[in-house]
C-alpha positions in Angstrom: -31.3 -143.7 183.2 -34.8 -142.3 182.0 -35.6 -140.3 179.2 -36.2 -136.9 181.1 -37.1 -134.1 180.2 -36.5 -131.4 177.1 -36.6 -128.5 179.2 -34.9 -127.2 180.6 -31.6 -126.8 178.2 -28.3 -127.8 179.8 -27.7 -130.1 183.1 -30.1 -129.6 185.8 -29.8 -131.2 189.3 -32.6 -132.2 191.6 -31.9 -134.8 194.8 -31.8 -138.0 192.6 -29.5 -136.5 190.2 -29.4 -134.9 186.6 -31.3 -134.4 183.5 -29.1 -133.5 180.4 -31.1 -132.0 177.4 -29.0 -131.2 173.8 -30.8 -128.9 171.1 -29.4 -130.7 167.6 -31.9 -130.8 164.6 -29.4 -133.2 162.4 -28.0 -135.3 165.1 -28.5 -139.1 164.7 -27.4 -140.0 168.2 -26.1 -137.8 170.7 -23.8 -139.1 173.7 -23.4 -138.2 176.9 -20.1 -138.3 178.9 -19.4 -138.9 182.0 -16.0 -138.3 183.6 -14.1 -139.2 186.6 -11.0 -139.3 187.7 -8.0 -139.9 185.3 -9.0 -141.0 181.9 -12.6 -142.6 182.9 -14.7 -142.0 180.5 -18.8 -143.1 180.6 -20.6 -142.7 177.8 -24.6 -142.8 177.9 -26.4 -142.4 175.0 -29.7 -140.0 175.3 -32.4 -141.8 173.8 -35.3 -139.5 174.4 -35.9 -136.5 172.0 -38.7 -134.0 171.4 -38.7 -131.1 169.3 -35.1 -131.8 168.2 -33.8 -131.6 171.9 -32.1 -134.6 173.0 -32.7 -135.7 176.4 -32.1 -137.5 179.5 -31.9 -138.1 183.1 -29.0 -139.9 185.1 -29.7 -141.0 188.7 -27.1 -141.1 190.9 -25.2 -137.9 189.9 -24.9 -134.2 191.0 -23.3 -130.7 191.2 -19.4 -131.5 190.5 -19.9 -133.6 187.4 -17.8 -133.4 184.8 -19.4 -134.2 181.1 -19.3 -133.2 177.8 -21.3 -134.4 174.3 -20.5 -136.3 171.4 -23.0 -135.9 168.4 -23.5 -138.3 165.9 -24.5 -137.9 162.4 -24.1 -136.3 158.8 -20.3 -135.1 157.9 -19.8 -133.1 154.6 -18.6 -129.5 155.4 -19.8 -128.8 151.6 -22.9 -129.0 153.4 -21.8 -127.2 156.2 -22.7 -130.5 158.2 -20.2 -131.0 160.9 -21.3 -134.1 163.1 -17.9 -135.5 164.2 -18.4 -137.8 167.6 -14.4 -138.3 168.2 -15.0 -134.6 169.1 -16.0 -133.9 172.7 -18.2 -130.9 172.8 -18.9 -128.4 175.3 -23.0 -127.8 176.7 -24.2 -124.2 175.4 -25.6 -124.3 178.6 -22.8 -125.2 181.1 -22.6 -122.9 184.6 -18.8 -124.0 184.5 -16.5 -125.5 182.7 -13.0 -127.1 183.9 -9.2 -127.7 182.8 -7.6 -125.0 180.0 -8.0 -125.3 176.3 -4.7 -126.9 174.8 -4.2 -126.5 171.0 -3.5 -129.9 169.2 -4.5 -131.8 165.8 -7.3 -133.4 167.9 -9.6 -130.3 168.5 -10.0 -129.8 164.7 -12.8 -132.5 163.3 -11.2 -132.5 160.2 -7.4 -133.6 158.7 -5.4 -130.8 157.8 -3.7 -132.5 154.8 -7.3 -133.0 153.8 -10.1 -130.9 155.0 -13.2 -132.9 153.2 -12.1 -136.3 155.8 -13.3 -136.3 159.2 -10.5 -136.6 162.0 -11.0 -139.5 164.0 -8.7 -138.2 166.7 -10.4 -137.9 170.5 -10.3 -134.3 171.3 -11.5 -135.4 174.7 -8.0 -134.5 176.2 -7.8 -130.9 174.8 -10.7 -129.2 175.8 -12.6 -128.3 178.9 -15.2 -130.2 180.4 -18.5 -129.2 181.2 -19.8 -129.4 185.1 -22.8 -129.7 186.5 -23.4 -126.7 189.0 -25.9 -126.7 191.9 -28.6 -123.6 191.6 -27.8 -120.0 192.7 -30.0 -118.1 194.8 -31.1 -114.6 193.2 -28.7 -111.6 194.4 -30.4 -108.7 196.4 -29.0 -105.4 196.6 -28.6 -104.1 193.2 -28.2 -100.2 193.2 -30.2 -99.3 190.7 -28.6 -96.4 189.6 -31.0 -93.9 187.4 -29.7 -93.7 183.8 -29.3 -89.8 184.3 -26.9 -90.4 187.1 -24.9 -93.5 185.3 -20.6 -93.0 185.1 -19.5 -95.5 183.5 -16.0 -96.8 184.2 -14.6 -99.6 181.8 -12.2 -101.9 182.9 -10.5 -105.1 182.2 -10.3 -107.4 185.9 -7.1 -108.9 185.3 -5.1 -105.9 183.4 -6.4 -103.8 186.8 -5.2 -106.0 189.2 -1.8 -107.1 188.2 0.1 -105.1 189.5 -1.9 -102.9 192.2 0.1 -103.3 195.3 -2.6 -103.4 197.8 -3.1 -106.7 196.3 -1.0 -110.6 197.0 -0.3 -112.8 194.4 -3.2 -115.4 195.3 -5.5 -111.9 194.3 -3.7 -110.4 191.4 -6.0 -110.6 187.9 -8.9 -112.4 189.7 -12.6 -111.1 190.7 -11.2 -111.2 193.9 -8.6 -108.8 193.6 -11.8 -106.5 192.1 -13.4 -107.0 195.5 -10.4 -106.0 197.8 -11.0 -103.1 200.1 -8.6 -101.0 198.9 -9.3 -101.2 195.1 -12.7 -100.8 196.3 -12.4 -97.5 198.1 -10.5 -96.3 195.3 -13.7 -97.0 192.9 -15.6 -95.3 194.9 -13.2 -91.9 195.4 -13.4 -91.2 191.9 -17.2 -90.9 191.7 -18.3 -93.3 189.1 -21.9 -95.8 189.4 -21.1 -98.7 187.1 -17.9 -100.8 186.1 -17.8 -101.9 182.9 -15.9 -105.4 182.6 -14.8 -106.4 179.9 -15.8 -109.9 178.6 -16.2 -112.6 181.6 -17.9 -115.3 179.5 -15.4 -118.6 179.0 -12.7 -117.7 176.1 -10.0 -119.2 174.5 -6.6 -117.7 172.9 -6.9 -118.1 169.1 -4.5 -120.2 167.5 -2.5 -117.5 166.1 -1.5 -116.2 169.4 -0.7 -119.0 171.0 1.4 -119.7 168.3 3.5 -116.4 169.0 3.4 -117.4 172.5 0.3 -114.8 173.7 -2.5 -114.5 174.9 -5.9 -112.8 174.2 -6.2 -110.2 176.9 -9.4 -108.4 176.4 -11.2 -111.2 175.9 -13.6 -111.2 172.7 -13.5 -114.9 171.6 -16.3 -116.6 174.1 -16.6 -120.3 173.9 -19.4 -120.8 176.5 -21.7 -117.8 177.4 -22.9 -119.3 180.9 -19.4 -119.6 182.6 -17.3 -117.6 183.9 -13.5 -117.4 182.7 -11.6 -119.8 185.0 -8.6 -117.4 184.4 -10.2 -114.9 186.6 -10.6 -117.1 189.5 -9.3 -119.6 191.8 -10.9 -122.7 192.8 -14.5 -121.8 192.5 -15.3 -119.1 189.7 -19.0 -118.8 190.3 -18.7 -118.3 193.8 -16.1 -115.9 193.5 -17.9 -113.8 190.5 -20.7 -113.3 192.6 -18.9 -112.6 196.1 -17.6 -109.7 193.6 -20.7 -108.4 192.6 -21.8 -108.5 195.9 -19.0 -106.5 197.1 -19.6 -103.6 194.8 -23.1 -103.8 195.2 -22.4 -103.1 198.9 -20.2 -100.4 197.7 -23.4 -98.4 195.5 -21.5 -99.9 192.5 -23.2 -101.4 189.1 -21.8 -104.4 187.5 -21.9 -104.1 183.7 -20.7 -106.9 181.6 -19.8 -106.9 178.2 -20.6 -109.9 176.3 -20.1 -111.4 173.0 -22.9 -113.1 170.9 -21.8 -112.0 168.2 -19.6 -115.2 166.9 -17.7 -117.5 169.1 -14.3 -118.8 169.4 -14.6 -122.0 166.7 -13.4 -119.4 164.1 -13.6 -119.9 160.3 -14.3 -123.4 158.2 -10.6 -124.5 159.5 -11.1 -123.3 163.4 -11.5 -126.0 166.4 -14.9 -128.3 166.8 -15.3 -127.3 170.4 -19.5 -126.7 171.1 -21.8 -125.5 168.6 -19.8 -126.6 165.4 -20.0 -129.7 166.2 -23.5 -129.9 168.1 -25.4 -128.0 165.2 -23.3 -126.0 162.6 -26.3 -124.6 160.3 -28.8 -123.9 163.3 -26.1 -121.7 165.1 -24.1 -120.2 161.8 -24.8 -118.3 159.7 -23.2 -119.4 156.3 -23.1 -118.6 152.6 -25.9 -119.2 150.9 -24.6 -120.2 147.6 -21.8 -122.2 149.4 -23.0 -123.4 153.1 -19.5 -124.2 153.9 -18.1 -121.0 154.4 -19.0 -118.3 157.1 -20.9 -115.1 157.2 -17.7 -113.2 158.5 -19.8 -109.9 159.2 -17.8 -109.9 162.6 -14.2 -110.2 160.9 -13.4 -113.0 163.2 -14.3 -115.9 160.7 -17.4 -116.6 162.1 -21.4 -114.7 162.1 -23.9 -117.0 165.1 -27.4 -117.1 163.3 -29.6 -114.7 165.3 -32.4 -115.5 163.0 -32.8 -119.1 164.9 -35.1 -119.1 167.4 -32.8 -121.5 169.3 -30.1 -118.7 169.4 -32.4 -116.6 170.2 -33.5 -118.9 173.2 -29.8 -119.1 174.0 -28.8 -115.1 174.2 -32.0 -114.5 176.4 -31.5 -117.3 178.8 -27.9 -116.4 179.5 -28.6 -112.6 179.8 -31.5 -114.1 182.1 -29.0 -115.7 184.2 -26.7 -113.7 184.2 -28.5 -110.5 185.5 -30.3 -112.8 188.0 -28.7 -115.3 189.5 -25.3 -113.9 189.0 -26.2 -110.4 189.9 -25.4 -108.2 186.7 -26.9 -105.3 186.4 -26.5 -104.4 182.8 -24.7 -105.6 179.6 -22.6 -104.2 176.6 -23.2 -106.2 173.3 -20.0 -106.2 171.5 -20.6 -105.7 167.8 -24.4 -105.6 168.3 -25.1 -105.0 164.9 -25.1 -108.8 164.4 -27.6 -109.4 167.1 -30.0 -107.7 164.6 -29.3 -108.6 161.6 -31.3 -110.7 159.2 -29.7 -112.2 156.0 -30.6 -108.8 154.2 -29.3 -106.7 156.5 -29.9 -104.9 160.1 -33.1 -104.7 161.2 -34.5 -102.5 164.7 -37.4 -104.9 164.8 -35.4 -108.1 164.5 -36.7 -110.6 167.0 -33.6 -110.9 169.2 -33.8 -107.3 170.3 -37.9 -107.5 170.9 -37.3 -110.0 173.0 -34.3 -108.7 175.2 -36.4 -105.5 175.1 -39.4 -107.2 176.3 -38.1 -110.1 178.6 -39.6 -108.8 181.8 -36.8 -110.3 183.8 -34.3 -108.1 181.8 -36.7 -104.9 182.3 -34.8 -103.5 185.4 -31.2 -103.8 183.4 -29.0 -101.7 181.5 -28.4 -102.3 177.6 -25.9 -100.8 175.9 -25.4 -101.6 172.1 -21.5 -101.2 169.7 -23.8 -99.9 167.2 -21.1 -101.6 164.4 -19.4 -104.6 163.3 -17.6 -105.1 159.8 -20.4 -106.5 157.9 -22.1 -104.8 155.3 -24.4 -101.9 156.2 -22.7 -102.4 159.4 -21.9 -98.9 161.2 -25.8 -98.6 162.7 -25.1 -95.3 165.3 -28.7 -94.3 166.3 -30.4 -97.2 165.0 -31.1 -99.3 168.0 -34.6 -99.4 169.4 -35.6 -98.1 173.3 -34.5 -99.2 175.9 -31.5 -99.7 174.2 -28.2 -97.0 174.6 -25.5 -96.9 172.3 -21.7 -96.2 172.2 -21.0 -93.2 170.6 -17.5 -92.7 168.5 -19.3 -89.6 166.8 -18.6 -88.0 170.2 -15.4 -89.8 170.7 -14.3 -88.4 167.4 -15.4 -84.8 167.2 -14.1 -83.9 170.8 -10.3 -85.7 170.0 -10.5 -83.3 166.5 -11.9 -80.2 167.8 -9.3 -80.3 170.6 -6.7 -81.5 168.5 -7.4 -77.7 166.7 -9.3 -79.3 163.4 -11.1 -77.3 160.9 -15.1 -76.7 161.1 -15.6 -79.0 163.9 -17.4 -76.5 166.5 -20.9 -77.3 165.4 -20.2 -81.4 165.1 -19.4 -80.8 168.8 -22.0 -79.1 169.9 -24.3 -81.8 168.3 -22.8 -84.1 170.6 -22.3 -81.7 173.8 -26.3 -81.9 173.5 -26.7 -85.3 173.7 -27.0 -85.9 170.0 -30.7 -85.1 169.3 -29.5 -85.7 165.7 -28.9 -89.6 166.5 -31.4 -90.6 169.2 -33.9 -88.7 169.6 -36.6 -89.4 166.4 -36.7 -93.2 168.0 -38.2 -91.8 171.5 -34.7 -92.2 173.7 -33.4 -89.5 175.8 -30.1 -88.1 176.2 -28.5 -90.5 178.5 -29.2 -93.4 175.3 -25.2 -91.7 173.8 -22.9 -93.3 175.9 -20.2 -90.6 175.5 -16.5 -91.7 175.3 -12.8 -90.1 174.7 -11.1 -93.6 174.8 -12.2 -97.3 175.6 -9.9 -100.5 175.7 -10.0 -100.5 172.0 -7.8 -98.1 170.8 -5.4 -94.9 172.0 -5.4 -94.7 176.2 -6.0 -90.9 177.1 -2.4 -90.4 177.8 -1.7 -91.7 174.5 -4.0 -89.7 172.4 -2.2 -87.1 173.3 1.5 -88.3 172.8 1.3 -90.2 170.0 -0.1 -89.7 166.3 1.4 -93.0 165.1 0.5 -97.0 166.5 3.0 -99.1 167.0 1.4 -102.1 167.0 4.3 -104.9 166.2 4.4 -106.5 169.8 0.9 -107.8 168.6 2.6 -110.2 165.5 1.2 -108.9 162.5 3.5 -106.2 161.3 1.8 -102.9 162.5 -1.0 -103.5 160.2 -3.5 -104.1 162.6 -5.4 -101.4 164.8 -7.1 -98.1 163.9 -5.0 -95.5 161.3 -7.6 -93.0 161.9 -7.2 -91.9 165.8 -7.2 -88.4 165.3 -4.3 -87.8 167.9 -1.9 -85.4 168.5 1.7 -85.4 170.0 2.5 -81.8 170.3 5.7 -82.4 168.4 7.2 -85.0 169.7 6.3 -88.5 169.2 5.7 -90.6 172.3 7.7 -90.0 175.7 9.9 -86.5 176.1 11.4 -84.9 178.9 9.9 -81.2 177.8 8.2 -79.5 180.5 6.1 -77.7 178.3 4.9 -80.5 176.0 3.8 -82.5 179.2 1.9 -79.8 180.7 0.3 -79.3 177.0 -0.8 -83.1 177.3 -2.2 -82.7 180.2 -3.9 -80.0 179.4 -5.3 -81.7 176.1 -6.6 -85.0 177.7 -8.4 -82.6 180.7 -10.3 -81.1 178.3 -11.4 -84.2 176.6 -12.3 -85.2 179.9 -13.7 -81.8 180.9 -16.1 -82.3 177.5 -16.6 -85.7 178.5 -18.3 -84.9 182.2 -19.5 -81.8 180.5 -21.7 -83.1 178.4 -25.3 -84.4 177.9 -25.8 -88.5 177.7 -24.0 -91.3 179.8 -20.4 -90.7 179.9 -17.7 -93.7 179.8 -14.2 -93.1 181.2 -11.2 -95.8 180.8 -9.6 -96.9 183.6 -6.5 -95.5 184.2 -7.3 -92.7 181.9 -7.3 -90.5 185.6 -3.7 -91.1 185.7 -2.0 -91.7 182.6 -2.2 -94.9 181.8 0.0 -95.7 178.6 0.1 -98.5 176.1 3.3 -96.7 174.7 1.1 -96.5 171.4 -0.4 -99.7 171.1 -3.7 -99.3 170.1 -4.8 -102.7 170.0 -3.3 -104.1 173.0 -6.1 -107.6 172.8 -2.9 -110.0 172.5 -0.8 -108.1 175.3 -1.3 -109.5 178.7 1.6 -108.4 180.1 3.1 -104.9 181.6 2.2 -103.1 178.3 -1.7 -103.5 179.1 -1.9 -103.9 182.6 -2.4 -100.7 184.9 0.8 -99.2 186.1 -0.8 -98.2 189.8 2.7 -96.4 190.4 1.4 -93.9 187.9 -1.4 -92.9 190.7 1.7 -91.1 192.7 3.0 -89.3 190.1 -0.2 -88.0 188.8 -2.5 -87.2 192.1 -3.2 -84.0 191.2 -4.9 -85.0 187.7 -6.5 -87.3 190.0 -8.0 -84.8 191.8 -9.0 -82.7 188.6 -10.8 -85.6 187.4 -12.3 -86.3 190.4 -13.5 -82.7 190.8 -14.8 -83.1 186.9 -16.9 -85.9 188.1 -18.3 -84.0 191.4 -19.1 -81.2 189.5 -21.1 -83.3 187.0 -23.1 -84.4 190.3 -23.7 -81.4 191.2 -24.7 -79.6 187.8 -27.8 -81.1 186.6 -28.1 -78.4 184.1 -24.7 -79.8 182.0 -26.2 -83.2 181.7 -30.2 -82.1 181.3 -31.8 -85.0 181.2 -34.1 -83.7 178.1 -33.1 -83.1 174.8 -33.7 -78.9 174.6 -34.0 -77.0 171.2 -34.4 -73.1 172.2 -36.4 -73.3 175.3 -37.9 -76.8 177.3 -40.8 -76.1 179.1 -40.4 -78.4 182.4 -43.3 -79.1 185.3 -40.5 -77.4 187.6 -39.4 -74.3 185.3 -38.1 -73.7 182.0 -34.4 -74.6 180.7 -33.1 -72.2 178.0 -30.2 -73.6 176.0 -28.1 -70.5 174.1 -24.9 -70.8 172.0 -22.4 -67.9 171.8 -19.4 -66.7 170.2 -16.6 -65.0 172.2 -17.7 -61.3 171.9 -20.9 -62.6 173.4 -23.2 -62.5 170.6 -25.1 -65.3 169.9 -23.7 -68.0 167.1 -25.1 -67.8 163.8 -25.0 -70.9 161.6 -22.5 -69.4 159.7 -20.4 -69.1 163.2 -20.2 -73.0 162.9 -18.4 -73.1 160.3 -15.5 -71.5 161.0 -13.9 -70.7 164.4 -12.2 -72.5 166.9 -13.9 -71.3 169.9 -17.6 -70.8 171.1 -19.6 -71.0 174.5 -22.6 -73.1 175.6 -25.4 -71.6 178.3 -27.9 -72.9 180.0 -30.2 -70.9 182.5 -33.6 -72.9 184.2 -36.0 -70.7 185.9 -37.8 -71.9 188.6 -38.8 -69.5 191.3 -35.3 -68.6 191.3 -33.0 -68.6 187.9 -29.7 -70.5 187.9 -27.3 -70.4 184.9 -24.3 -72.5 183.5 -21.6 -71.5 181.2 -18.9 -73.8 179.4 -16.5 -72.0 177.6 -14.6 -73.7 174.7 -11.4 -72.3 173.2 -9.7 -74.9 170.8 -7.6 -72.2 169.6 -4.0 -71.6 170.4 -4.1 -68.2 172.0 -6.1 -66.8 174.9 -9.3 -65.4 173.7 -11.5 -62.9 175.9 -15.0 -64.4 176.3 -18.0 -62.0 177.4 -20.5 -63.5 179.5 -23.9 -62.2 179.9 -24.8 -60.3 183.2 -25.7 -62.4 185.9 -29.2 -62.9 187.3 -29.8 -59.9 190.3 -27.8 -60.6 193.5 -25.7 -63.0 191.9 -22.5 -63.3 190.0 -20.5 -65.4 187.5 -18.1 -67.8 189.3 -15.3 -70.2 188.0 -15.5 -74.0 188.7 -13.4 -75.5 186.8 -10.6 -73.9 184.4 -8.4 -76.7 182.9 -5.6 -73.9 181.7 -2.5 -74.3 184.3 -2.3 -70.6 184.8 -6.1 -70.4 185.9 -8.8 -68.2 184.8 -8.5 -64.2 185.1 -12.7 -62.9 185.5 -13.3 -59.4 185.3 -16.7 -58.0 185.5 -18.8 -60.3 183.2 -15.7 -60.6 180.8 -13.0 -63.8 181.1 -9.7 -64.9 179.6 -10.2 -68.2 178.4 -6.2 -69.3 177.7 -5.6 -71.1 174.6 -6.6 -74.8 174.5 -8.7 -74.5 177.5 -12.2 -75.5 178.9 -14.0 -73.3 181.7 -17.2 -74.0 183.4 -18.9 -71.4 185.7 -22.1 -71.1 187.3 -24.1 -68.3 189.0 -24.4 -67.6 192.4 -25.5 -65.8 195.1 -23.1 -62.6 196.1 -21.1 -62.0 199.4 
């Protein structure tokens, strides 16, 4: 062995083997272990270190290593100084890792019946090892899809592939299951550019859950940000990740993944030594500054990692880095992103992190999609994010479910949001397509249950009901959960198509939920992260029972397509004057006349058009009727040789046009658009 070198960070192979190199500012002497097979164990200490990175190179050695680290030096958690070597510690930096996460006394570097003594037991035996991984070559063929075109589609690999019955058992909940044919060709049949996945970084269950005998489904408790969950995949996860990417890259589709930087699976003081605990607790935590042995818990999940560290920094930019290149990502949605810029005083739009994700040219050609929240203090931060950044946006989640659901003085917080939400995004430079628009996303209600329940009922997830959102702003038409009664499922259906319809209706990026095209239920579970099992993964025997909302959504997302004007990619006040014509945005009242802003106070219905000139004169109409009875909307006359047709009418009993004048039935959405007579 030679001393190496300090960069870069993790194990990299050459032809005469592997240099290993550790960031730890208080380590006194860091180990590095070797495994084999069985219990054989090598342990070389890395002598070399520069700049606080420990470092080394091992001749002899290659891709298929197994190894892990065990840091020597100060222990007194008053200090919030962790050192523990019995502990075996995963690389920050490892492609892979191998073997499953068991739960035992070992893992935790302190003794339970006193938490001030180290525990001397080997935790070697518990956790997963580290392996070195030979270098991927950069994918090709990324789609590119413009932000003005982006559908969104979130889904969760394993919950969508469980049960799908094109699919054997070897496929079922792995990223090859996501790359079968079939499941493919459905992808593409409903229109949308980009999945969504939820998290693929390597996770463990948290104690609790495994203590109940579950699992953590959705994924939100990474351990290593560089590998891929092993759960997802057979005998080579990185190979099988990317042959997955590739597929849907073949197929025109983005890969988005969402992934968590936020905190990381070691949990509170009393959670599991398993990486950065261990390695460095104050350069990668942020803790209390009066008592440096608790947490920062601004992400409720005992734990905050210190963005301000220039080595976390490092760390969040080279994964993203790999991630998008050598793994073939196209974009990325930061769970609880609030934490990526925030400084011990609060959030911050110019924290470094974000300047340099926003400035890293090899992230310039990617998507990046901020949750604009996390529990912390100060931190809800809708609108706050700087270019190129979009954001989620519950504001439009929130005032389509109440204006549907028939609240009071909602109209006008709608139309905000039908618009893009100007209010939100645009003072910081960003365009429309920056709100990424939602009715329902893996947290919370599914579509199908927004609409049949207006209670959770939560207890399959162990801790009495009391977890999950109380404020869903539902609506089960008045009866709770599944009926038999004709005319309360046609009234469900006709509630979640016009979320839907407002959804593909509307300017910015929309998001739909998987399954939400054919009813997907959680039976009112709406936080279903501990249920991997039948309650969270997608019934496909739904898809029968439901093709003709299928098709409805399907026609939704065509007619998006095709109807620039709904989704402008400008934010217009009045009148936009374009290089190819001008777009001329007018809100009306049913009698025709144009809304007042006293109209948006009151009233449960109101229209939207939009008319572009441009050597000819095109015009839109979407017709909004929260109300309970049929209203008679007047339209204004169409352009010379043309005349007012119906698109889409989400009412069972269809859309009645007479002249410029049209029956809008109660609880409906209508779209029309001009055209050409005869």
């Amino acid at each position: 062995m030679d001393a190496g070198r300090p960069a870069p960070l993790g194990a990299t192979p050459d032809t005469d083997g592997v240099n290993f190199a550790l960031y730890s500012s208080v380590a006194e002497r860091v180990e590095l272990c070797l495994f084999g097979d069985g219990r054989d164990e090598r342990r070389i200490e890395l002598e070399a270190c520069t700049d606080d990175v420990w470092h080394g190179f091992v001749p002899g050695i290659g891709p298929g290593q197994h190894y892990g680290y065990r840091v020597h030096g100060p222990w007194d958690p008053h200090l919030g100084l962790r050192c523990n070597p019995a502990k075996l510690l995963i690389d920050p930096y490892a492609r892979l890792l191998d073997g499953e996460f068991r739960w035992d006394d070992a893992v935790f570097d302190y003794l339970s019946e006193d938490p001030d003594r180290a525990c001397g037991l080997d935790s070697a035996w518990f956790v997963p090892k580290s392996v070195v991984t030979s270098p991927v070559v950069a994918t090709e063929n990324k789609p590119a899809v413009p932000w003005a075109e982006t559908i969104f589609y979130e889904l969760n690999v394993r919950g969508y592939t469980m049960r799908h019955p094109a699919l054997d058992e070897s496929e079922r909940g792995t990223f090859r299951g996501l790359s079968n044919a079939n499941v493919v060709a459905y992808l593409k049949s409903l229109g949308v550019t980009s999945i969504e996945l939820l998290p693929m970084q390597a996770f463990v269950d948290e104690h609790h859950l495994a203590k109940l005998r579950l699992r953590n489904y959705w994924g939100y408790n990474t351990i290593a940000f560089f590998a891929p969950q092993n759960r997802y995949a057979g005998a080579e996860p990185i190979v099988e990740f990317r042959d997955m990417v590739r597929t849907l890259h073949d197929a025109g589709l983005e890969v988005i993944l969402d992934v968590v930087f936020n905190h990381t699976a070691e949990g509170d003081r009393y959670g599991p030594a398993l990486s950065f605990r261990g390695i460095d607790n104050l350069a990668y935590y942020r803790v209390e500054p009066d008592t440096p042995s608790e947490y920062v818990n601004d992400t409720g999940t005992g734990n905050t990692v210190n963005t301000d560290r220039p080595v976390v920094r490092q760390l969040v930019v080279d994964a993203l880095r790999y991630w998008s290149q050598d793994m073939g990502v196209d974009g990325f949605r930061f769970d609880l992103a609030t934490v990526l810029g925030r400084h011990g005083n609060g959030f911050s739009a110019t924290h470094p992190l974000l300047r340099e994700i926003s400035d890293d040219p090899a992230l310039g050609n990617v998507k990046l999609i901020a949750e604009p929240w996390d529990p912390g203090p100060g931190g809800y931060q809708l609108g706050s994010f700087p270019p190129p950044f979009a954001e989620w946006n519950d504001r439009f989640r929130d005032a389509a479910r109440r204006f549907w659901r028939g609240d009071e003085h909602m109209s006008g917080e709608l139309a905000r949001r039908l618009r893009g939400s100007s209010d939100l995004f645009e003072a910081s430079g960003r365009r429309p397509a920056a709100s990424v628009n939602l009715v329902s996303a893996h947290d919370g209600y599914t579509l199908a249950d927004v609409a049949a329940y207006e209670r959770r009922y939560n207890h399959a997830n162990g801790e009495n009901n009391r977890d999950g959102h109380s404020h869903n702003y539902s609506i089960n038409f008045g009866v709770e959960g599944p009926t038999d009664d004709n005319r309360i499922i046609a009234a469900r259906a006709r509630h979640r198509l016009n979320l839907l319809a407002t959804l593909f209706f509307s300017q910015g990026t929309p998001l739909l939920l998987a399954g939400d095209e054919f009813g997907q239920t959680q039976l009112g579970n709406n936080n279903a992260y501990a249920q991997d099992n039948e309650t969270a993964w997608l019934d496909w025997g739904l898809c029968e029972r439901n093709e003709g909302f299928i098709d409805s959504v399907r026609d939704l997302i065509r007619l998006r397509k095709e109807t620039s004007l709904v989704h402008f990619g400008e934010y217009v006040h009045g009148v936009f004057e374009g290089d190819d014509g001008d777009v001329t945005i007018n809100w009306i009242n049913p009698d025709g006349g144009p809304r007042g802003e006293g109209d948006w106070r009151f009233g449960h219905a109101f229209g939207l058009l939009i008319d572009e000139r441009d050597g000819s004169h095109r015009s839109v109409a979407a017709l909004f009727n929260a109300w309970r009875d049929a209203l008679d909307f007047r339209l204004p006359a169409a352009p010379a040789g043309q005349e007012w047709r119906v698109e889409f009418c989400s009412a069972i009993e269809g859309c009645d046009l007479a002249q410029d004048t049209l029956a809008v039935e109660g609880r409906s959405i209508v779209l029309l658009k001009t055209a050409n007579c005869g």
